[in-house]
Every structure is written in structure tokens, then in C-alpha cells.
ZADRENLO-969076 format. One record per residue (C-alpha): x, y negated, z; residue number from 0. Coordinates in steps of 0.001 Angstrom, whole numbers, always signed. Example, Ala and Ser with C-alpha at 12.3 -4.5 7.8 and 13.67 -1.06 7.14 Angstrom:
BEGIN
(atom (+12300,+4500,+7800),0)
(atom (+13670,+1060,+7140),1)
This chain:
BEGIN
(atom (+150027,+57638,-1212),0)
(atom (+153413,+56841,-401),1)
(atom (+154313,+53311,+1001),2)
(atom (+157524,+51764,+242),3)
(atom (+159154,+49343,+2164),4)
(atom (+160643,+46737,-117),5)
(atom (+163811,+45051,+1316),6)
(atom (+164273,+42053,-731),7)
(atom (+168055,+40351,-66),8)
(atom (+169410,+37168,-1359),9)
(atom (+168024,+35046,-3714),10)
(atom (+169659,+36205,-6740),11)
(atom (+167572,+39351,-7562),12)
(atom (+164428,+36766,-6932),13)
(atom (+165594,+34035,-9517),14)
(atom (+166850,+36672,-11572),15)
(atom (+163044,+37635,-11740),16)
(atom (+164521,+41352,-10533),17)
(atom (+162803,+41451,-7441),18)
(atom (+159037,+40950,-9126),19)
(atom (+160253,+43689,-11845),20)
(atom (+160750,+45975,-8855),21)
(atom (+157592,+44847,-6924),22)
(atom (+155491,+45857,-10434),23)
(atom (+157037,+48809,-11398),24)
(atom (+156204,+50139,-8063),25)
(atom (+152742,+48549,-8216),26)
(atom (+152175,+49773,-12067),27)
(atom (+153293,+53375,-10362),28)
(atom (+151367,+56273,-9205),29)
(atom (+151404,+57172,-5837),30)
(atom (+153017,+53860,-4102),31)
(atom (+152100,+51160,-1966),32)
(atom (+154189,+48056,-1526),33)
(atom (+155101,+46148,+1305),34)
(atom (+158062,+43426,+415),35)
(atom (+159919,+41421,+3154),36)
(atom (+162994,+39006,+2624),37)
(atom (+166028,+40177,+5205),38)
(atom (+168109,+36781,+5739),39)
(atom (+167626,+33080,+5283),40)
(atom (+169015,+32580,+1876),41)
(atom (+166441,+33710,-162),42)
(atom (+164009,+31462,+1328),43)
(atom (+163735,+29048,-1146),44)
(atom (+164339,+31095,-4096),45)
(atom (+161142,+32825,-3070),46)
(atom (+159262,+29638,-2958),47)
(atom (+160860,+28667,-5928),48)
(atom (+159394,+32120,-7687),49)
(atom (+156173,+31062,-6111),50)
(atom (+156225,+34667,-4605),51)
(atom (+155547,+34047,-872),52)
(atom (+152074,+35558,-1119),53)
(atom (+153909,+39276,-2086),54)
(atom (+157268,+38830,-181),55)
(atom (+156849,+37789,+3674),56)
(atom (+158946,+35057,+4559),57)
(atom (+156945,+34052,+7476),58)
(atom (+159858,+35280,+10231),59)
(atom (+163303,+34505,+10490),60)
(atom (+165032,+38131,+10368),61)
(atom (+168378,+40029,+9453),62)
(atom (+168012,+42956,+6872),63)
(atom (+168484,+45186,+9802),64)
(atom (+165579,+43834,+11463),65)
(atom (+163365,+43727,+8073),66)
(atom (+164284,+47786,+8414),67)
(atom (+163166,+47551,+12356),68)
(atom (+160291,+46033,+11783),69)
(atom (+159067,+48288,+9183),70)
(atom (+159934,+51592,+11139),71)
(atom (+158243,+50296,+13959),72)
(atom (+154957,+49978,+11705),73)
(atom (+155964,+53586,+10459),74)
(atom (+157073,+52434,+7307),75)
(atom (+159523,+54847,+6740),76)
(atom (+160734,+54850,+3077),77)
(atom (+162552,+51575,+3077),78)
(atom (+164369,+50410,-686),79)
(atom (+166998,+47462,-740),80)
(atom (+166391,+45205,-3850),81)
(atom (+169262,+43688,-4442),82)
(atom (+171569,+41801,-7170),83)
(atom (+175487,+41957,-5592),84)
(atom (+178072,+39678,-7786),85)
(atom (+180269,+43262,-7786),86)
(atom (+179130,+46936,-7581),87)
(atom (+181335,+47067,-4782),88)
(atom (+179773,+44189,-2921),89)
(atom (+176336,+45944,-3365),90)
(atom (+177925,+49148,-1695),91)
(atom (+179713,+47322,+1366),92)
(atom (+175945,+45162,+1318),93)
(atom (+174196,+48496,+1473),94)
(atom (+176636,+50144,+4677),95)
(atom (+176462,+47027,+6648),96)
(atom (+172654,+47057,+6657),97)
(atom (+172515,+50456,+7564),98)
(atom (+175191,+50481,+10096),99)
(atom (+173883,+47415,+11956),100)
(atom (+170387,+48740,+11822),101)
(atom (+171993,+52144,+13870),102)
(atom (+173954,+49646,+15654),103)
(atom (+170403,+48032,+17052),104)
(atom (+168347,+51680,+17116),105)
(atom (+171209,+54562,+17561),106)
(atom (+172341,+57363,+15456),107)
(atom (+169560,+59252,+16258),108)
(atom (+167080,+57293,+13829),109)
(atom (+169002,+58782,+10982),110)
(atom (+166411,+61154,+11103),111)
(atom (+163449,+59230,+11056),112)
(atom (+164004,+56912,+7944),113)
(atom (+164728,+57326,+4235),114)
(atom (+167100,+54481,+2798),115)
(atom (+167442,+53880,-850),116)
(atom (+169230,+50817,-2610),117)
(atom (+168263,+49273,-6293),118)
(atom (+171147,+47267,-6850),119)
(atom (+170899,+45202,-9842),120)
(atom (+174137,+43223,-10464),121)
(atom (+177897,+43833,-12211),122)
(atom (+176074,+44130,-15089),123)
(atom (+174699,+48245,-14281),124)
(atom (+172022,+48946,-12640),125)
(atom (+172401,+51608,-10284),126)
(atom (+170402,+53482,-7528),127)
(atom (+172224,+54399,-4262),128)
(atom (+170448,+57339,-1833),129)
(atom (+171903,+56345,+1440),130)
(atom (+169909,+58389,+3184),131)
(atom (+167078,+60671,+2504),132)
(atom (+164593,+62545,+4987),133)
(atom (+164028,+66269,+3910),134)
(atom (+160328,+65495,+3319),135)
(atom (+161105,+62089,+742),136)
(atom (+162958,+64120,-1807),137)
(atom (+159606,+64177,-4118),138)
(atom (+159449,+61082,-3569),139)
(atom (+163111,+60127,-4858),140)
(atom (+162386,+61990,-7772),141)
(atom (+159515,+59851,-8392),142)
(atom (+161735,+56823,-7987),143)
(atom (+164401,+58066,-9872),144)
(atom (+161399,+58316,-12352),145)
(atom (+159963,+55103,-12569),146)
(atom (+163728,+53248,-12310),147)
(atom (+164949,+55479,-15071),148)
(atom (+167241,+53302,-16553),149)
(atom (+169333,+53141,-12710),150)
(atom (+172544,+55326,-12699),151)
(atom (+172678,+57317,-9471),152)
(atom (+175919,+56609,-7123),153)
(atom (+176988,+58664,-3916),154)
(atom (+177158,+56041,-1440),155)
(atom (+179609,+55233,+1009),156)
(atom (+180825,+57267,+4183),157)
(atom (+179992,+55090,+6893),158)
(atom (+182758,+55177,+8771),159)
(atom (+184307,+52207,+11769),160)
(atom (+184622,+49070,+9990),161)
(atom (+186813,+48078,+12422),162)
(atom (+190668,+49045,+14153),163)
(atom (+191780,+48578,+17740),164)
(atom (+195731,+48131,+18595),165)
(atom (+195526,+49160,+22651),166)
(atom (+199373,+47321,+22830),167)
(atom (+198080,+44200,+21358),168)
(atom (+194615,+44099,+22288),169)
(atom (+194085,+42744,+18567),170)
(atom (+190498,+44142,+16507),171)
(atom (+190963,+44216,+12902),172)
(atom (+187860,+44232,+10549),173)
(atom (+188810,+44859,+6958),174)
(atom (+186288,+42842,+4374),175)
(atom (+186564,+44347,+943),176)
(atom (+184708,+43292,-2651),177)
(atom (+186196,+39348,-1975),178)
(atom (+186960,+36753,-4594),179)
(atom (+189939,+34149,-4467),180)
(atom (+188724,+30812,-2833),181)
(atom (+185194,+32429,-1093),182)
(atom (+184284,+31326,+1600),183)
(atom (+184209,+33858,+4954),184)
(atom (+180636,+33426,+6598),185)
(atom (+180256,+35355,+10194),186)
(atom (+177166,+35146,+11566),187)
(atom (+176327,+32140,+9617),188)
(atom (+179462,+30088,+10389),189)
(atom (+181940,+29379,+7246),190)
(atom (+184741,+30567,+9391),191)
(atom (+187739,+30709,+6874),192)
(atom (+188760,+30858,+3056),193)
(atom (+189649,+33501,+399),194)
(atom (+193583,+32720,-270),195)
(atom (+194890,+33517,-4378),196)
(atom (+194541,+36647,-5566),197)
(atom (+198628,+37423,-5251),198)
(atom (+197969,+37330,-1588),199)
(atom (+195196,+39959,-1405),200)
(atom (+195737,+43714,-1521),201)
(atom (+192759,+45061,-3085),202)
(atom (+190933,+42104,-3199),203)
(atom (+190343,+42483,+658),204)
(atom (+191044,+40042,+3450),205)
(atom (+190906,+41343,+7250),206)
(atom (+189638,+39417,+10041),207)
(atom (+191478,+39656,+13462),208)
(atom (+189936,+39202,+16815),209)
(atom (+191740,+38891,+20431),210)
(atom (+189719,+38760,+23404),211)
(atom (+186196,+37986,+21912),212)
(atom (+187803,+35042,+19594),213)
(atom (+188968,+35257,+15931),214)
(atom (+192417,+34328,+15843),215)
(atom (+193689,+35115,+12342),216)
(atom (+192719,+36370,+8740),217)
(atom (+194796,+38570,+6465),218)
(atom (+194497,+37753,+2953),219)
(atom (+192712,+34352,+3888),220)
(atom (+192824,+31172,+6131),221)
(atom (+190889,+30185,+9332),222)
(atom (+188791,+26927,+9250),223)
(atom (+189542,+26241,+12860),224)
(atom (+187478,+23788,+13638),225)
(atom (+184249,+25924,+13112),226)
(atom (+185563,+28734,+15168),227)
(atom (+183936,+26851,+18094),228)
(atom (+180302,+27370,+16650),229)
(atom (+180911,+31466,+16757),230)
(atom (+179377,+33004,+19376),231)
(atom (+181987,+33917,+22605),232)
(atom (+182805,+36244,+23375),233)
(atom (+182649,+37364,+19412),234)
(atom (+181733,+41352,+18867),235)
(atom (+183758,+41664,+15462),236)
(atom (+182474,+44671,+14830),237)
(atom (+178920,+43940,+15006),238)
(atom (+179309,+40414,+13664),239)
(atom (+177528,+39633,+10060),240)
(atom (+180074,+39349,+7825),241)
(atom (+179699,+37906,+4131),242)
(atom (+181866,+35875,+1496),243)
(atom (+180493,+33562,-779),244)
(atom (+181615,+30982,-3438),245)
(atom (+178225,+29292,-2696),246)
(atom (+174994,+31013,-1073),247)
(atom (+172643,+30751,-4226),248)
(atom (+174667,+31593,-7403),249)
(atom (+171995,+32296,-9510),250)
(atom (+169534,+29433,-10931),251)
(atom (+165324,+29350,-10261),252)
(atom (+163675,+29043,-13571),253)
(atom (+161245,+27180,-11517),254)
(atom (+161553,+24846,-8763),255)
(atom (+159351,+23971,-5755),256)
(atom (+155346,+24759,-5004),257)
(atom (+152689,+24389,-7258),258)
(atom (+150497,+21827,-7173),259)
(atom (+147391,+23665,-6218),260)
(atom (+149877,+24911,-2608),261)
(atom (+151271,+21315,-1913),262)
(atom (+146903,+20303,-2199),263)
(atom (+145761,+23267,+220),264)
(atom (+149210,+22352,+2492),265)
(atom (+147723,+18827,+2421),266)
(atom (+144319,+19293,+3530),267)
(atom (+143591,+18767,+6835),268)
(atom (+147343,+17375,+7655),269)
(atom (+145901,+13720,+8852),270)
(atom (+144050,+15479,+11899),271)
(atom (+147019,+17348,+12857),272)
(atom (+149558,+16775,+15537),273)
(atom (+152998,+15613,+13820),274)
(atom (+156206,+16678,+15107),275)
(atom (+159854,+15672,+14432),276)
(atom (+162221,+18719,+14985),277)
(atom (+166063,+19289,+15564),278)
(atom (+168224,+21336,+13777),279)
(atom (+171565,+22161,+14119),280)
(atom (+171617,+25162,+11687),281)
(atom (+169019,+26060,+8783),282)
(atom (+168181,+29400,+10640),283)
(atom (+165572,+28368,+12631),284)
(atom (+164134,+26061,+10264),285)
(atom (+161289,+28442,+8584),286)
(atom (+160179,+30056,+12223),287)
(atom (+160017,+26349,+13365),288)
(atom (+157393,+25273,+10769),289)
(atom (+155669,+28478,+11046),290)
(atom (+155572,+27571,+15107),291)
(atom (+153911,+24461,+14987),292)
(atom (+151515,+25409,+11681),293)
(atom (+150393,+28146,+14863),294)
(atom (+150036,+25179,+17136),295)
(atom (+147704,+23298,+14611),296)
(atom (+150833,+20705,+14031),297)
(atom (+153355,+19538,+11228),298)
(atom (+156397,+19494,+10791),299)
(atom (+157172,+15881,+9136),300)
(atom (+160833,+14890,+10106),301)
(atom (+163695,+17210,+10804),302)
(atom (+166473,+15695,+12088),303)
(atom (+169662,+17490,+10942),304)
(atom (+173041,+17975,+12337),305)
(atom (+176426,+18559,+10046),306)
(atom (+176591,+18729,+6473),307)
(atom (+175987,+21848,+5351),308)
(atom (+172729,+22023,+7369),309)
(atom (+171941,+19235,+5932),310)
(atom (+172601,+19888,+2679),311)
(atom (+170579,+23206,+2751),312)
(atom (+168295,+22241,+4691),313)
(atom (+167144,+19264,+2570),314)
(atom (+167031,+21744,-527),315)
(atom (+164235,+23301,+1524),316)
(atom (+162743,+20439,+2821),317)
(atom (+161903,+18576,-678),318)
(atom (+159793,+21543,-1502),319)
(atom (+157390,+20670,+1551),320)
(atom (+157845,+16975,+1116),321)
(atom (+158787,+17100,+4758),322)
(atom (+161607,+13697,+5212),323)
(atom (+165030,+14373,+6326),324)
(atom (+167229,+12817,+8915),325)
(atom (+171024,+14059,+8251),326)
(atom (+173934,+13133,+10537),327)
(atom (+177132,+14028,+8502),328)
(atom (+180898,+13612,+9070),329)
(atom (+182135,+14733,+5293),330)
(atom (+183410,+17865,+6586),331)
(atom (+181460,+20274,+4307),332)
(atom (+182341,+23794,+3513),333)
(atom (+180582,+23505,-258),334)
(atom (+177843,+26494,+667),335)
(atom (+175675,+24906,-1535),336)
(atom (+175701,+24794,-4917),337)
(atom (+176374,+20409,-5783),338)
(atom (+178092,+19696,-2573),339)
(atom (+181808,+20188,-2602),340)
(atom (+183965,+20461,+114),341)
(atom (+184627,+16949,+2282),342)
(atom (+181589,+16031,-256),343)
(atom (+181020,+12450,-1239),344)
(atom (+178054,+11017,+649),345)
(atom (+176891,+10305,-2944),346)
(atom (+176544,+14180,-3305),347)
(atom (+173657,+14125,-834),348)
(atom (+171169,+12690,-3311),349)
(atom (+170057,+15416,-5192),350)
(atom (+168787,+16985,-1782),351)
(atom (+166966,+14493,-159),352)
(atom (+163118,+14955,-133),353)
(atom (+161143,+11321,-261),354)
(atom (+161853,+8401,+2270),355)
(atom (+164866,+10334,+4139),356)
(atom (+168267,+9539,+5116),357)
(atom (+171648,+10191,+5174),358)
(atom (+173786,+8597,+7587),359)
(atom (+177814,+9415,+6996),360)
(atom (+180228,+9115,+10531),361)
(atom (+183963,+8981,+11548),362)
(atom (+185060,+12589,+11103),363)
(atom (+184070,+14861,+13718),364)
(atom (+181261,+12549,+15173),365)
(atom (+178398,+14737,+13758),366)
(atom (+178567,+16974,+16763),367)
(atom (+178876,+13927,+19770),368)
(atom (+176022,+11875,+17828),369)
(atom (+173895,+14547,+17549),370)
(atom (+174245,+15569,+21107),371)
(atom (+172691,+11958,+21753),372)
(atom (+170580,+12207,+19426),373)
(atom (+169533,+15487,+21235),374)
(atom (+169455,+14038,+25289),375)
(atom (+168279,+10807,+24871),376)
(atom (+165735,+10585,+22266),377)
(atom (+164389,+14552,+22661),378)
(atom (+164342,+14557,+25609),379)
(atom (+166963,+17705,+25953),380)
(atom (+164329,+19446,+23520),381)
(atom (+164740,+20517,+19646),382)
(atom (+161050,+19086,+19129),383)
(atom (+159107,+16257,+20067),384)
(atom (+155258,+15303,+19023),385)
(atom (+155086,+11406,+17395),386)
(atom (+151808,+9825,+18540),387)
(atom (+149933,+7221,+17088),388)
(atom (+150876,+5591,+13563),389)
(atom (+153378,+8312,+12365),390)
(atom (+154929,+5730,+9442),391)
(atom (+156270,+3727,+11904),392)
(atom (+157129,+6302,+14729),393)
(atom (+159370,+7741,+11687),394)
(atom (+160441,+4052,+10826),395)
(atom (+161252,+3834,+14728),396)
(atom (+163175,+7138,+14996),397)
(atom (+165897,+6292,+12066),398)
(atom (+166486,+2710,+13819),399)
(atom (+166848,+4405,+17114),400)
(atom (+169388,+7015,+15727),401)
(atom (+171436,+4323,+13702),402)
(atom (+171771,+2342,+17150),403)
(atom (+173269,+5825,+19180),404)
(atom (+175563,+5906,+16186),405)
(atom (+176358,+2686,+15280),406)
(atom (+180074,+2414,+16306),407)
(atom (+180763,+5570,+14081),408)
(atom (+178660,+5054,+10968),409)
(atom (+180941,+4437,+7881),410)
(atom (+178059,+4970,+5018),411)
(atom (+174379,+5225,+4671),412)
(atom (+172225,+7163,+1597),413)
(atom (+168517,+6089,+1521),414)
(atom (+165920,+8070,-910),415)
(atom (+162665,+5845,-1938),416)
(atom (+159275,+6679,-195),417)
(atom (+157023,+9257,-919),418)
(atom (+154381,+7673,-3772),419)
(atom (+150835,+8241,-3381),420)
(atom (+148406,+8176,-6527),421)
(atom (+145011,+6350,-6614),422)
């Protein structure tokens, strides 16, 4: 018995249903057992959505490259990226990047140790890439090849740098292939720049250029300067997590949210746990957070969100827990979510808001100061704080509080009704 580790990425080869045709065929299969993991954040809620987080693990908060860590280390060894790229080319660079950040994090030497395999289901072919194959796994290629019959076979990739060095300038240059006019350029999680027309890209590339551990320019696109600041410093270009997007879920769930039976058994038990409001300045911490206090015996029920595109996401996720959102916004959105545009109205905001939560809109580039306020003087310094005693109003208390820190700045407000209880 062979056991494959699934690699599920993005949340388009979930809503596509692709990822639970994979999961079966293996299951329905001779010979294989299945263990399925989500690499990223994105795919979160499309798993949820597929009510599928009993078969994929979503519990931890990790890259692709630590999805394939994490598996070695349990000597799962076989390891097959499920995935549904908008171009075939995207779903080759998608396929080197793992790989080479994964030997980036355990050195060349574990080339020898693992088998890598991508099903990449997008651009309208499905095709099967053999990255890399120990000596003893070719049988068990064959059997995949067998059971995915319908894939086309592709040579993959030579992995070589990604990126160039100019010693006289002192400039890196990392050249980002497979993009589409107006994308946006996501490294490590920050929308750091745009895809300019097509006229002005040479292969439908753009190249990112770093000086000194700081981005300073992009070939083929155009820096969002203002978000530089939230890269890390100094900035390893070549190791950096690079992606474009038009938005981070193309694809729509042809179901949306938990069952009723899950939100029930989530339910039971909640009114003798501890209650906790929570922090959040980016959605990538957000699932390891609830996971952290479920551990503790405690809920999440208020996250307090800073900037709009955390909010925006992060409410998407929220409403499926019926956990109430706090947002702090400035109207400077990048549009990463499918609904909110760029600069989005505050308006925009309502289709993400879970029950009772709220939106409060400030002067442009206020998000940031507020919640840095928000952060010192009513957590404490902390990202988490418990609310004792009658949690309506300690919820009640904590919106007043954060409307006074901001009240100079506030220019809008967006209010969704409370939750509704049956009798």
C-alpha cells in the first residue's frame, strides 16, 4: 500500500469539485492511501465551502513547501500537487516554485528522498507533470498515470536561479512569467504592484527589482508604494513568494458556508467557554488563531480587523463561523477579493459582513495609526484579549471604545443587523 500525499493548492481545483475527483479516484484505486492537506491560506474557505475539511486538513496555517515538509517528516514520501492554474504555464512556474522553496528550506540533497508529481487541471487540458521521481516510485507512476488516464504527460521545467545579480549595481532581478495585464503582484502576501497593458510586457512577464533588501522597481508593471512598507526588510527576492492575481478566488463555490448539523456541534458547549476578541492585521493568522483558542477551551467571537483587504477577506471567512467583525478601513483596497474594487466604496463591505459587525471607514491612511491604538490601549500591546462577564455588552463596549480612539478620522460607518435566534 502506497500512501500519497495530496497537496491541495488554491481554491479553484476545490470549487471546481477537482480536488474531491482526485481524492476518489485515488480512494476508488488499488494500492493507495490518501492523506490531503491545503498549502496556503486561500483555499480556506473554498474548502469549507465544499464542506471538505474532514478529508483536507486545514487545521495549520502552512506554505505548499511546508505541506511537502510536513509530510516528509511523517515519511510521506510520494507527494502529488492538485492543482487548477488559470494558464498551463502558471501551473508549471506554480509547480518549480514549490519545489524550489521546499529545497530552499531542506537542501538539494532531499532530491533524493521524495517523489513529486503535479495534476494540474486548468487551461482547459489536463496534464500530469513528473517533477521528480525516486527510482523505487516508477511502478507507482505507472499506476498513476493509470488511474489519471485522461492527463497528458509534460517534461517539467529545469529548475534553474529565478533570479539575476548586477555586482556594478547591486540591483536583483526576479523575472515573473505566465502574468495577465492589470494582475495584481502579491509577495509574500503583500499586493506590492500592478500588471501594466499587454504592449508593455515582453512575453507576458514582468520582473521585480530589488536593491539592498527593498524592492525598488518592476519591469513590465508598477509599484504600489505605499505597501512596500508591510514587506519584510531586509526582503530575500529570491526566496520571497511570489504570485499574480486578478482576484485570489476566481472560481465560484457551488455551495456556501457550513452545514447546519457543523454550525449545531460548533454551538454546543460555546456558553461555558471563555470568549476572546482577537487582532488581525493580515488574514494569515486568522485560522491558527481559532484553532489556538478552540485548544484553550475558548472562542473566538470578535476579530478586530485592520485595512481593507483583511477585512474584506477576512469577513468572507468570518460569516461562515458567525464570528462578528470589527473592520478599520481607509478605502485603499487592492480589489483581492472578488466584490471589492480598488479604493472600494464602503458600501462594498456589505456582502462580507457576518451578523451584528461593523465597518468603520477613516481619512486615508489612518487604518494603520488607529489600529496601532486600537492595538496599545485597548489590548493591552497583545493581538488577543479574553471578554469577561456579559459578552453582548463587552462586544457592545469594544465598538464604542474603538469609535472614540478614532473619532477625529472616521468619515463613514457600515452596520450589519444582529445575529437572530429562533424559539
Amino acid at each position: 500500500m502506497t500512501t500519497i500525499g495530496l497537496l491541495i493548492h488554491g481554491p479553484e481545483v476545490i470549487d471546481e469539485g477537482e480536488a474531491g475527483e482526485a481524492i476518489k479516484t485515488l480512494m476508488d484505486a488499488a494500492g493507495f492511501e490518501v492523506e490531503a492537506a491545503l498549502g496556503g491560506i486561500t483555499g480556506k474557505t473554498a474548502v469549507i465551502d465544499a464542506g471538505m475539511q474532514h478529508v483536507i486538513d486545514i487545521s495549520r496555517d502552512m506554505r505548499p513547501s511546508e505541506v511537502m515538509e510536513d509530510f516528509v517528516e511523517r515519511d510521506v514520501n510520494f507527494i502529488l500537487l492538485v492543482n487548477h492554474a488559470k494558464t498551463e504555464e502558471s501551473g508549471f512556474m506554480l509547480g518549480e516554485g514549490i519545489l524550489r522553496r521546499f529545497f530552499d528550506r531542506r537542501g538539494s540533497a532531499a532530491k533524493k528522498n521524495i517523489s513529486f508529481v503535479q495534476l494540474e487541471y486548468g487551461s482547459g487540458s489536463r496534464i500530469i507533470i513528473r517533477w521528480l521521481l525516486r527510482p523505487d516510485d516508477e511502478g507507482v507512476y505507472k499506476r498513476l498515470t493509470g488511474v489519471f488516464s485522461e492527463f497528458g504527460e509534460r517534461q517539467p521545467y529545469k529548475l534553474e536561479s529565478r533570479c539575476k545579480k548586477d555586482a556594478r549595481s547591486n540591483r536583483v532581478y526576479r523575472e515573473i512569467k505566465g502574468v495577465h495585464p492589470g494582475e495584481k503582484i502579491v509577495v509574500d502576501g503583500v499586493v506590492i504592484g500592478m500588471v501594466s497593458s499587454s504592449h508593455e510586457n515582453k512575453n507576458n512577464s514582468v520582473t521585480l527589482v530589488a536593491k539592498e533588501g527593498k524592492l525598488v522597481d518592476i519591469v513590465g508593471g508598477r509599484l504600489i508604494k505605499h505597501n512596500l512598507e508591510k514587506l519584510p526588510s531586509p526582503l530575500e527576492l529570491e526566496k520571497a513568494l511570489v504570485k499574480t492575481a486578478s482576484v485570489i478566488r476566481r472560481t465560484k463555490p457551488k455551495r456556501v458556508g457550513i452545514g447546519t448539523d457543523e454550525r449545531e456541534s460548533q454551538g454546543k458547549g460555546r456558553e461555558k467557554k471563555k470568549k476572546r476578541a482577537c487582532l488581525f492585521y493580515n488574514v494569515d493568522n486568522l485560522f491558527p488563531k481559532l484553532k489556538d483558542a478552540e485548544d484553550a477551551g475558548a472562542d473566538v467571537v470578535v476579530a478586530v480587523t485592520i485595512g481593507d483587504d483583511t477585512t474584506s477577506i477576512a469577513g468572507d471567512i468570518l460569516k461562515r463561523f458567525g464570528i462578528r467583525m470589527i473592520g478599520i478601513t481607509d478605502g485603499d483596497a487592492d480589489g483581492l477579493i472578488a466584490g471589492i474594487e480598488r479604493g472600494a466604496a464602503l458600501e462594498q463591505y456589505d456582502r462580507f459582513l457576518p451578523p451584528d459587525s461593523l465597518i468603520i471607514r477613516l481619512k486615508p491612511e489612518q487604518d494603520d495609526i488607529i489600529g496601532e491604538k486600537v492595538k496599545e490601549e485597548i489590548f493591552g500591546g497583545a493581538e488577543e484579549i479574553e471578554l469577561d462577564g456579559d459578552v453582548e455588552q463587552q462586544i457592545k463596549a469594544l465598538k464604542h471604545r474603538i469609535l472614540l480612539l478614532a473619532e477625529q478620522d472616521v468619515i463613514g460607518k457600515l452596520s450589519s443587523p444582529p445575529i437572530t435566534t429562533t424559539t
